[in-house]
Each structure stands twice: as C-alpha cells, then as structure tokens.
N, CA, C, O and CB atoms as a CASP TS submission, in Angstrom:
PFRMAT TS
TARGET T0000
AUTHOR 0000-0000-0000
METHOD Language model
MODEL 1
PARENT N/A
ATOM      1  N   UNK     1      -9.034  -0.534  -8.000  1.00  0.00           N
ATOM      2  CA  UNK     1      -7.657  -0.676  -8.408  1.00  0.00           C
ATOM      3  C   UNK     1      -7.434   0.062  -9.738  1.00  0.00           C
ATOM      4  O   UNK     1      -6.375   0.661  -9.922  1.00  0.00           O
ATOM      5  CB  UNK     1      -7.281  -2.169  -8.532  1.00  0.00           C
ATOM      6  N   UNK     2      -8.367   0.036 -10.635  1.00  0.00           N
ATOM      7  CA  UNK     2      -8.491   0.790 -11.756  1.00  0.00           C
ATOM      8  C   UNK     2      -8.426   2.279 -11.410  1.00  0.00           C
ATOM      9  O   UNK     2      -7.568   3.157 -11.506  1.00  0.00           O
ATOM     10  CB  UNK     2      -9.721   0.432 -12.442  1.00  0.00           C
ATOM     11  N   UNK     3      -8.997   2.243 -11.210  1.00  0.00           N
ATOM     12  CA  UNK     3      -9.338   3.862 -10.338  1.00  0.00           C
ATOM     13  C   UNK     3      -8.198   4.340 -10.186  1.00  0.00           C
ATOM     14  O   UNK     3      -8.093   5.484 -10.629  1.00  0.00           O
ATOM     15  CB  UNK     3     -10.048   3.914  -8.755  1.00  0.00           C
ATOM     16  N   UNK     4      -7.317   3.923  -9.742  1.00  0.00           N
ATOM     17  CA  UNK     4      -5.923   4.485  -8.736  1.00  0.00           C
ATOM     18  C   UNK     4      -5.167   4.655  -9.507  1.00  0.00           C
ATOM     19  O   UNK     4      -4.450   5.655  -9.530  1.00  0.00           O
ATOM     20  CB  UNK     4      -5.187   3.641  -7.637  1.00  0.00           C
ATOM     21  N   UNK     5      -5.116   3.475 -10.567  1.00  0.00           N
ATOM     22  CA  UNK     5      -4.061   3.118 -11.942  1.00  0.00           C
ATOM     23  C   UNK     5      -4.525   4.605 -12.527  1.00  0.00           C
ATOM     24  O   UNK     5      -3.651   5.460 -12.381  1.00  0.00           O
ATOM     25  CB  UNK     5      -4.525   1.378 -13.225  1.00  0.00           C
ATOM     26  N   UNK     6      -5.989   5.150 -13.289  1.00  0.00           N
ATOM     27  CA  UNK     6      -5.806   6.171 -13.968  1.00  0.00           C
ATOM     28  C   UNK     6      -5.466   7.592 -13.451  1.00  0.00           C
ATOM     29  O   UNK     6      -5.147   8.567 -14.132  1.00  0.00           O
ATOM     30  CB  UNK     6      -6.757   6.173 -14.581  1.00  0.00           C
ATOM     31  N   UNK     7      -5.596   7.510 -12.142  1.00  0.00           N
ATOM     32  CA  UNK     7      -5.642   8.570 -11.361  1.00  0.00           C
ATOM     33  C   UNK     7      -3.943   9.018 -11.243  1.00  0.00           C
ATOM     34  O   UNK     7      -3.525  10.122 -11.593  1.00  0.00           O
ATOM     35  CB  UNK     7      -6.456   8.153  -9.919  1.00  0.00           C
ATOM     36  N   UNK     8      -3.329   8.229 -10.838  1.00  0.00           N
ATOM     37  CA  UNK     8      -1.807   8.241 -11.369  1.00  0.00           C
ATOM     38  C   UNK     8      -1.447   8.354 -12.567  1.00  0.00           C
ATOM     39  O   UNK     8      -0.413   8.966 -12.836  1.00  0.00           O
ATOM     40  CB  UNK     8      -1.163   7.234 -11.120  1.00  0.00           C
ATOM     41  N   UNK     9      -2.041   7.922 -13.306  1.00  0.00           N
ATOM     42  CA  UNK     9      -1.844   8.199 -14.957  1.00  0.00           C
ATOM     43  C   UNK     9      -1.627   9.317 -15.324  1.00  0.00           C
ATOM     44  O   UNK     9      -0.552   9.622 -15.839  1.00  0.00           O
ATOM     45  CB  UNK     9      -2.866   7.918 -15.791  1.00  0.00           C
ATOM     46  N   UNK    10      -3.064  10.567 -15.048  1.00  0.00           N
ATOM     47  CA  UNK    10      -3.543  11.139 -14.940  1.00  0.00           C
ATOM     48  C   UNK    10      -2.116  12.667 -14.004  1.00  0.00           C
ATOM     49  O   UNK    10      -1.654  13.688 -14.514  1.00  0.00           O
ATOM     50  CB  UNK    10      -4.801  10.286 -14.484  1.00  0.00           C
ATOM     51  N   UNK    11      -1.924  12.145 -12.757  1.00  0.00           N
ATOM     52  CA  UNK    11      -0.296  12.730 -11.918  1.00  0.00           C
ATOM     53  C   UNK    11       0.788  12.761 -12.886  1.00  0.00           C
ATOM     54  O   UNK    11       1.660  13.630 -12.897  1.00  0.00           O
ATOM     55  CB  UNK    11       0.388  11.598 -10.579  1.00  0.00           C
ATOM     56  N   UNK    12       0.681  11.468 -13.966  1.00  0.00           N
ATOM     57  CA  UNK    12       2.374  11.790 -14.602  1.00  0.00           C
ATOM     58  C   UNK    12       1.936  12.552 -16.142  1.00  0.00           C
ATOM     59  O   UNK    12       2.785  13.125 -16.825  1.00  0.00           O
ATOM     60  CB  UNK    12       3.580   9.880 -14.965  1.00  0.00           C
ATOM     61  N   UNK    13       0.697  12.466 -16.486  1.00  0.00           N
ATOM     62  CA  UNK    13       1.107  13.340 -17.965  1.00  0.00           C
ATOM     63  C   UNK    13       0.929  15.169 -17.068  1.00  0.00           C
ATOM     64  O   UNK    13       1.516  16.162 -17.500  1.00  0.00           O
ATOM     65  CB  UNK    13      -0.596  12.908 -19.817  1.00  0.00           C
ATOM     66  N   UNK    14       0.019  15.181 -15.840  1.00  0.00           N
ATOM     67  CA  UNK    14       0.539  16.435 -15.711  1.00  0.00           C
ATOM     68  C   UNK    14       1.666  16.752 -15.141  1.00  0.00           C
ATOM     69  O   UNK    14       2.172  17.850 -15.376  1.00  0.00           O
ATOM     70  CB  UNK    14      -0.168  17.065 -15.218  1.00  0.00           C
ATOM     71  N   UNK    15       1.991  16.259 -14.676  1.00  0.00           N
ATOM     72  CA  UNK    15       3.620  16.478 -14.142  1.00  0.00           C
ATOM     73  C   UNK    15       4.718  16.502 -15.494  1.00  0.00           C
ATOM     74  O   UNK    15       5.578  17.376 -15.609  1.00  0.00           O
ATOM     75  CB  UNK    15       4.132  14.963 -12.990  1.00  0.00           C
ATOM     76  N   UNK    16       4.599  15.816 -16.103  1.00  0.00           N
ATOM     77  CA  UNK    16       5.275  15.648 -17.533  1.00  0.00           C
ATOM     78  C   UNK    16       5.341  16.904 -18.151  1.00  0.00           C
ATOM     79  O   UNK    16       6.357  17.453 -18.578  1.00  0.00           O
ATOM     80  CB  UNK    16       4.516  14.684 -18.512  1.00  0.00           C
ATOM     81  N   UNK    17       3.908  17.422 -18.175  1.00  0.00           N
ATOM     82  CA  UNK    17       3.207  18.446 -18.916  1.00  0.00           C
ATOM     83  C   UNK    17       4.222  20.045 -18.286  1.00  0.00           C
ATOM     84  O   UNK    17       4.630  21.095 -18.782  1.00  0.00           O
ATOM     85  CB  UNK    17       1.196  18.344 -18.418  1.00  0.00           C
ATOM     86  N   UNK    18       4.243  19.428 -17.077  1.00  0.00           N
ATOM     87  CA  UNK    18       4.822  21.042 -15.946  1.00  0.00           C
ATOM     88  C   UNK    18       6.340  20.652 -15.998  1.00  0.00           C
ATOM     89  O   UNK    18       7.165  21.546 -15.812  1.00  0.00           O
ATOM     90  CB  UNK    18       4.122  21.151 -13.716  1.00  0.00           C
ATOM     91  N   UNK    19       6.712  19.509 -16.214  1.00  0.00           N
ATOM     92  CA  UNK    19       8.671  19.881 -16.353  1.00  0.00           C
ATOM     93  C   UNK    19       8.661  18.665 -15.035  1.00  0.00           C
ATOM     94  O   UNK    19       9.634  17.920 -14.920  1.00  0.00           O
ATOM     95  CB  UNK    19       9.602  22.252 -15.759  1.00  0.00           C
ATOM     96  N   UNK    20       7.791  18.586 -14.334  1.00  0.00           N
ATOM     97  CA  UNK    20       8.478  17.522 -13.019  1.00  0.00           C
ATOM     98  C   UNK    20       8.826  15.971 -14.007  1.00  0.00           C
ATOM     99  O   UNK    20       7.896  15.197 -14.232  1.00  0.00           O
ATOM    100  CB  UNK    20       6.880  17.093 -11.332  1.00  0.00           C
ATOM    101  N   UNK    21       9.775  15.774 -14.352  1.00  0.00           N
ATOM    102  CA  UNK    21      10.306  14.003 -14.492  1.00  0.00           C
ATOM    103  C   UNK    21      10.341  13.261 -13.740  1.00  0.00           C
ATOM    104  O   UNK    21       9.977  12.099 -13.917  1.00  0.00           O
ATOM    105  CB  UNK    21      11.427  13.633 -14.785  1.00  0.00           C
ATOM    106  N   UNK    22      10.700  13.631 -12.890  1.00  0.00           N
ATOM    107  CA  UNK    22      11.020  12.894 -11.525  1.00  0.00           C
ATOM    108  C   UNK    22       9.885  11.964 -11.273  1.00  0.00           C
ATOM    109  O   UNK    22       9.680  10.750 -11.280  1.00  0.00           O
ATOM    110  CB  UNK    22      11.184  13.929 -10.225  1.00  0.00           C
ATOM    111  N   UNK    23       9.276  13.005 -11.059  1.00  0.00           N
ATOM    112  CA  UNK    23       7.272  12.905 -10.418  1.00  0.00           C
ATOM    113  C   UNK    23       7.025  12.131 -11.188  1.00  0.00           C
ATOM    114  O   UNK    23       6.903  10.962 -10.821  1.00  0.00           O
ATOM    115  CB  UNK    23       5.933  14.259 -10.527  1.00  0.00           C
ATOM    116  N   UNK    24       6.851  12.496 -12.592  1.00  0.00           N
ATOM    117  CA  UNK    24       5.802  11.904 -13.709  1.00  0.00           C
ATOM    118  C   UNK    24       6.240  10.509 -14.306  1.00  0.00           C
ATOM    119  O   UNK    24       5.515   9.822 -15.026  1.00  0.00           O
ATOM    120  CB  UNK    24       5.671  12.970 -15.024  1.00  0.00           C
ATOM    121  N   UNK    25       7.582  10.166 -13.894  1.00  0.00           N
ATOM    122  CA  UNK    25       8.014   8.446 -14.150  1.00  0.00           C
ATOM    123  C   UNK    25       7.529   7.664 -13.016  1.00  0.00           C
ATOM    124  O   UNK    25       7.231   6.471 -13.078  1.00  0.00           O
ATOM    125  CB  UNK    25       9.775   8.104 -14.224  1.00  0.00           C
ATOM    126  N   UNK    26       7.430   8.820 -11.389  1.00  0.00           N
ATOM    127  CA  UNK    26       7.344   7.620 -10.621  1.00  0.00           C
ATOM    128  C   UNK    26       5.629   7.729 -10.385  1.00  0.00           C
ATOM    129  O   UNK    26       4.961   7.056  -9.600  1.00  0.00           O
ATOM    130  CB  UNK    26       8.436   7.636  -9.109  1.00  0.00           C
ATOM    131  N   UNK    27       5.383   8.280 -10.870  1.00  0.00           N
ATOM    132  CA  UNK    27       3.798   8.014 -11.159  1.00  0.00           C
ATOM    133  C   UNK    27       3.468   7.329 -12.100  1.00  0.00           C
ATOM    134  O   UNK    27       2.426   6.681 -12.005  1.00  0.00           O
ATOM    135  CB  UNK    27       3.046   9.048 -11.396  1.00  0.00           C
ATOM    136  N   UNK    28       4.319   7.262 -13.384  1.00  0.00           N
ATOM    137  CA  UNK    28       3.784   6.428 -14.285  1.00  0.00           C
ATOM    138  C   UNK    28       4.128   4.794 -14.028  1.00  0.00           C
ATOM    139  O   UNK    28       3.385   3.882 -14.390  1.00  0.00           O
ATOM    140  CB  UNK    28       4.278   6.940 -15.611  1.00  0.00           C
ATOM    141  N   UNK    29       5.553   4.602 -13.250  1.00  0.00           N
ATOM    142  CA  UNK    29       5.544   3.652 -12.869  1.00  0.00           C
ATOM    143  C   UNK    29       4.536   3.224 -12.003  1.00  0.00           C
ATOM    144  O   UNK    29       3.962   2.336 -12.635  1.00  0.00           O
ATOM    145  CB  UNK    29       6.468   3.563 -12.564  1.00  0.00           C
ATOM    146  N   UNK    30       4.014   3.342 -10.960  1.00  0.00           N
ATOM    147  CA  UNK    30       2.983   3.157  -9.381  1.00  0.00           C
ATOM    148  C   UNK    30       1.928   2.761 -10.550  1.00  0.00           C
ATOM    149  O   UNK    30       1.540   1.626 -10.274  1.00  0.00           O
ATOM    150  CB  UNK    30       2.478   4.938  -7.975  1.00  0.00           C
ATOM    151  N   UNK    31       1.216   3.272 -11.892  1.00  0.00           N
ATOM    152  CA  UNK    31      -0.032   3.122 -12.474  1.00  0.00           C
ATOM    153  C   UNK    31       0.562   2.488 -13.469  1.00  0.00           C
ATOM    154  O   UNK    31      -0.241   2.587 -14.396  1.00  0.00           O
ATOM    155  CB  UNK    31      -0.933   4.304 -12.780  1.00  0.00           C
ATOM    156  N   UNK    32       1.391   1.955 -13.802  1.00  0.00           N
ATOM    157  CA  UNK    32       1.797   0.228 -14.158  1.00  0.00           C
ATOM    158  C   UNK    32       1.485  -0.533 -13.570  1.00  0.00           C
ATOM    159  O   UNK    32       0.525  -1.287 -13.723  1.00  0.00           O
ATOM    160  CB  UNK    32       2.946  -0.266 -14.184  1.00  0.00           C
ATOM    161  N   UNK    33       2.234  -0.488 -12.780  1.00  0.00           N
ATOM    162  CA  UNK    33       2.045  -1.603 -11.212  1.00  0.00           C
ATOM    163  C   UNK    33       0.775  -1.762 -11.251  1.00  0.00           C
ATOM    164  O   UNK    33       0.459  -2.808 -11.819  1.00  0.00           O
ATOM    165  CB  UNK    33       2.454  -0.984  -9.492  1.00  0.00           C
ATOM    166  N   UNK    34      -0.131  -1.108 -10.854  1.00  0.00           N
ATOM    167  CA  UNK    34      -1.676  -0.838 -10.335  1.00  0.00           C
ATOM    168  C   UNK    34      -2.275  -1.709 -11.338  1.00  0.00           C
ATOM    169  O   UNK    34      -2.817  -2.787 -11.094  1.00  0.00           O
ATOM    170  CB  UNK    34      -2.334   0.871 -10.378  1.00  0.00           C
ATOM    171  N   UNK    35      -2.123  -1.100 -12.629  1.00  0.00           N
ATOM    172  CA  UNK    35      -2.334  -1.607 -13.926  1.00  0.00           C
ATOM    173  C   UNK    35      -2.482  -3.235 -14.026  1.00  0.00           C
ATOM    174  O   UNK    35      -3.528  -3.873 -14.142  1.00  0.00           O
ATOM    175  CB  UNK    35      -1.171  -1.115 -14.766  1.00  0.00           C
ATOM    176  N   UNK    36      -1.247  -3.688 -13.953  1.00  0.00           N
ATOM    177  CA  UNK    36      -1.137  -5.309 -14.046  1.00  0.00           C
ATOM    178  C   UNK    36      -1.523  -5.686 -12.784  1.00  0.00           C
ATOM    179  O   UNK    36      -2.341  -6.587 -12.970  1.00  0.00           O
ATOM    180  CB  UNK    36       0.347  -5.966 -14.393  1.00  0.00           C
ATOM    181  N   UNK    37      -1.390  -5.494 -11.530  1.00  0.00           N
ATOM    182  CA  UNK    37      -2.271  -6.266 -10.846  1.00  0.00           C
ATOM    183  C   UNK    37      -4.167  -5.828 -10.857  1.00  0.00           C
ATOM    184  O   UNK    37      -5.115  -6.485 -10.425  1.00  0.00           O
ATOM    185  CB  UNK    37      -1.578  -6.179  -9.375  1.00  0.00           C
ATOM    186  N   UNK    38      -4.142  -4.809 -11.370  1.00  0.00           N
ATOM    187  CA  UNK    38      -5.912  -5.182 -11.817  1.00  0.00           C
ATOM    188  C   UNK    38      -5.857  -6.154 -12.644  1.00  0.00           C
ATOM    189  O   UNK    38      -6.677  -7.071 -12.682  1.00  0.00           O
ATOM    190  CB  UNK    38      -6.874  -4.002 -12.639  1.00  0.00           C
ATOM    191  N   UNK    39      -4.796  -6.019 -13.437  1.00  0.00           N
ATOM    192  CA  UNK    39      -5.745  -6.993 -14.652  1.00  0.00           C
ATOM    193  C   UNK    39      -5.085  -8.750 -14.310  1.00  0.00           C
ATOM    194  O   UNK    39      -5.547  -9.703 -14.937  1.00  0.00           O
ATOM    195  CB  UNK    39      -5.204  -6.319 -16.872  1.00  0.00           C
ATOM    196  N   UNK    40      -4.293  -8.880 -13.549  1.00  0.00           N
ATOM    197  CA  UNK    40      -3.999 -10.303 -13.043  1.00  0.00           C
ATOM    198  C   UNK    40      -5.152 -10.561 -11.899  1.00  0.00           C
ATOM    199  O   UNK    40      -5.604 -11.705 -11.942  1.00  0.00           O
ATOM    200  CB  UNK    40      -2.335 -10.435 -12.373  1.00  0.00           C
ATOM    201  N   UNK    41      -5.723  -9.694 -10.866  1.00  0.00           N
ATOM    202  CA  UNK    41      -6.658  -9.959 -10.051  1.00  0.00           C
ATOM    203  C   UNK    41      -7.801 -10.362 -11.074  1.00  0.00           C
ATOM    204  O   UNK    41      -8.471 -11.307 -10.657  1.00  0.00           O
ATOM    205  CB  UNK    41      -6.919  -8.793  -9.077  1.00  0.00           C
ATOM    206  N   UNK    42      -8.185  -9.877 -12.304  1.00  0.00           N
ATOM    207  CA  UNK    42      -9.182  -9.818 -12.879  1.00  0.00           C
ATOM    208  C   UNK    42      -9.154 -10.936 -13.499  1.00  0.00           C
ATOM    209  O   UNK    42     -10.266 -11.424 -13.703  1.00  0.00           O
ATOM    210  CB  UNK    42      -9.368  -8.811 -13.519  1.00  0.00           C
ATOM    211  N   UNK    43      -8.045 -11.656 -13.964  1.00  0.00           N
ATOM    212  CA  UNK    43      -7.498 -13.217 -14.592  1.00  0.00           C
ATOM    213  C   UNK    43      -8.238 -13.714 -13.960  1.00  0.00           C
ATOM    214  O   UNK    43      -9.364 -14.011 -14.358  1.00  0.00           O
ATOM    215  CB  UNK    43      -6.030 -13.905 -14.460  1.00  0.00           C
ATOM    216  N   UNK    44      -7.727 -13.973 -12.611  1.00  0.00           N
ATOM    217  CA  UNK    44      -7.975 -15.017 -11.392  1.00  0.00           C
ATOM    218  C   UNK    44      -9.489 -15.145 -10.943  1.00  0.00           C
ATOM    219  O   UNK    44     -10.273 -16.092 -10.983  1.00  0.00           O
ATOM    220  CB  UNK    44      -7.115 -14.531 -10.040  1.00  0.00           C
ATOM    221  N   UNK    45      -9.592 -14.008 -10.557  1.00  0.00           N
ATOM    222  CA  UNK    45     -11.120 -14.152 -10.519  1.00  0.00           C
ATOM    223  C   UNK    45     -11.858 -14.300 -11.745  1.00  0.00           C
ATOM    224  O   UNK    45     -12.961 -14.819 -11.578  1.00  0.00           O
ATOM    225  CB  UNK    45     -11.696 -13.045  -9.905  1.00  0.00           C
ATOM    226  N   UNK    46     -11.601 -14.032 -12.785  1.00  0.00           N
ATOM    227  CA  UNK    46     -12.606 -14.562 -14.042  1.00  0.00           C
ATOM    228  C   UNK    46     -11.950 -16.091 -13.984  1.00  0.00           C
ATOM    229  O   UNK    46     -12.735 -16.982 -14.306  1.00  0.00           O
ATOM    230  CB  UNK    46     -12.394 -13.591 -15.886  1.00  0.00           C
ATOM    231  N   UNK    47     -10.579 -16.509 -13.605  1.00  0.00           N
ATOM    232  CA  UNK    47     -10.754 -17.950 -13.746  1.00  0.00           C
ATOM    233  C   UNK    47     -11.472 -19.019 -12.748  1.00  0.00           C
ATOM    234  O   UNK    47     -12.042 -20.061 -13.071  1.00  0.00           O
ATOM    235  CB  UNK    47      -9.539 -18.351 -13.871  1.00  0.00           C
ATOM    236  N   UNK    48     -11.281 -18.460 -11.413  1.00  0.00           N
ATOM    237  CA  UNK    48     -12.234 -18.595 -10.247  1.00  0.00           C
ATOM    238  C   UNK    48     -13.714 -19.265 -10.503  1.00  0.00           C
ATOM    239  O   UNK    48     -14.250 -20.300 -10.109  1.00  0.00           O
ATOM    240  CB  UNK    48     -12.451 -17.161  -9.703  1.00  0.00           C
ATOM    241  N   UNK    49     -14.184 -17.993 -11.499  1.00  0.00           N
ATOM    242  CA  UNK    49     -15.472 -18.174 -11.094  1.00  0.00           C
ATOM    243  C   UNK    49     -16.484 -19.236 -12.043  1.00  0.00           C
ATOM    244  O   UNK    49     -17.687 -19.406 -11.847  1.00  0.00           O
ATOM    245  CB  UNK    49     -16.008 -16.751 -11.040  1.00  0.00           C
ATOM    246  N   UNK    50     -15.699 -19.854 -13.054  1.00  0.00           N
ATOM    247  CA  UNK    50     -15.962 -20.907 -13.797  1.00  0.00           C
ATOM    248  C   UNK    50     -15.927 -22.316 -13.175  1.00  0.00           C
ATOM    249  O   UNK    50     -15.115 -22.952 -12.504  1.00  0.00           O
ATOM    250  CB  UNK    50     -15.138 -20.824 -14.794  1.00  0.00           C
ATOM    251  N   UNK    51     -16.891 -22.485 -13.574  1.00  0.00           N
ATOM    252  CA  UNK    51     -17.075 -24.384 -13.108  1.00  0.00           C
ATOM    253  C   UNK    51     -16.776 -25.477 -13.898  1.00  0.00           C
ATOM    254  O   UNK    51     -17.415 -25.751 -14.914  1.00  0.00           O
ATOM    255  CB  UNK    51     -18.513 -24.869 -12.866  1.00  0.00           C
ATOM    256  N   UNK    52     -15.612 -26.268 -13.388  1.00  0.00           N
ATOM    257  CA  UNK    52     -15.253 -27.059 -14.616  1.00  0.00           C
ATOM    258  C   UNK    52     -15.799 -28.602 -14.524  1.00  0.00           C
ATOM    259  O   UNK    52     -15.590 -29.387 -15.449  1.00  0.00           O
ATOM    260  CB  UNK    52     -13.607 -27.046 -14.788  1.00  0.00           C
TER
END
C-alpha cells in the first residue's frame, strides 16, 4: 500500500514538473488516499496485535 502511495507521489511531482495539473492533483490526491489508509490499516493492526 506504501508502495503505490509513493509511486503516485512520484506521477504528480513529474507531471507537475511537465505542466500536466490535471494529472499531478489527481495523482497526488489517489497517494493521499493510499497514504491514510496505510497508515489506518497499520493503527489497527498494531492495535490488533496486542494482548490486553
């Protein structure tokens, strides 16, 4: 999920870089998205895996 998040990251500063806006918001948006659900999957399962 990380992976995907920078890899899109990665789509909007070059797109940014070449003049596409269009492209490079809706890529930066998609590796938001990506973004917070890694790191909410990563909550859950680090809260998961504790024994109370």
């Amino acid at each position: 999920m990380l992976h995907y998040a920078v890899v899109f990251f990665i789509i909007a500063v070059i797109a940014a870089l070449l003049g596409f806006s269009g492209i490079a918001g809706a890529a930066t948006n998609i590796a938001w998205i990506l973004f917070v659900v890694f790191l909410s999957m990563g909550a859950i399962s680090l809260l998961r895996g504790r024994k109370v």
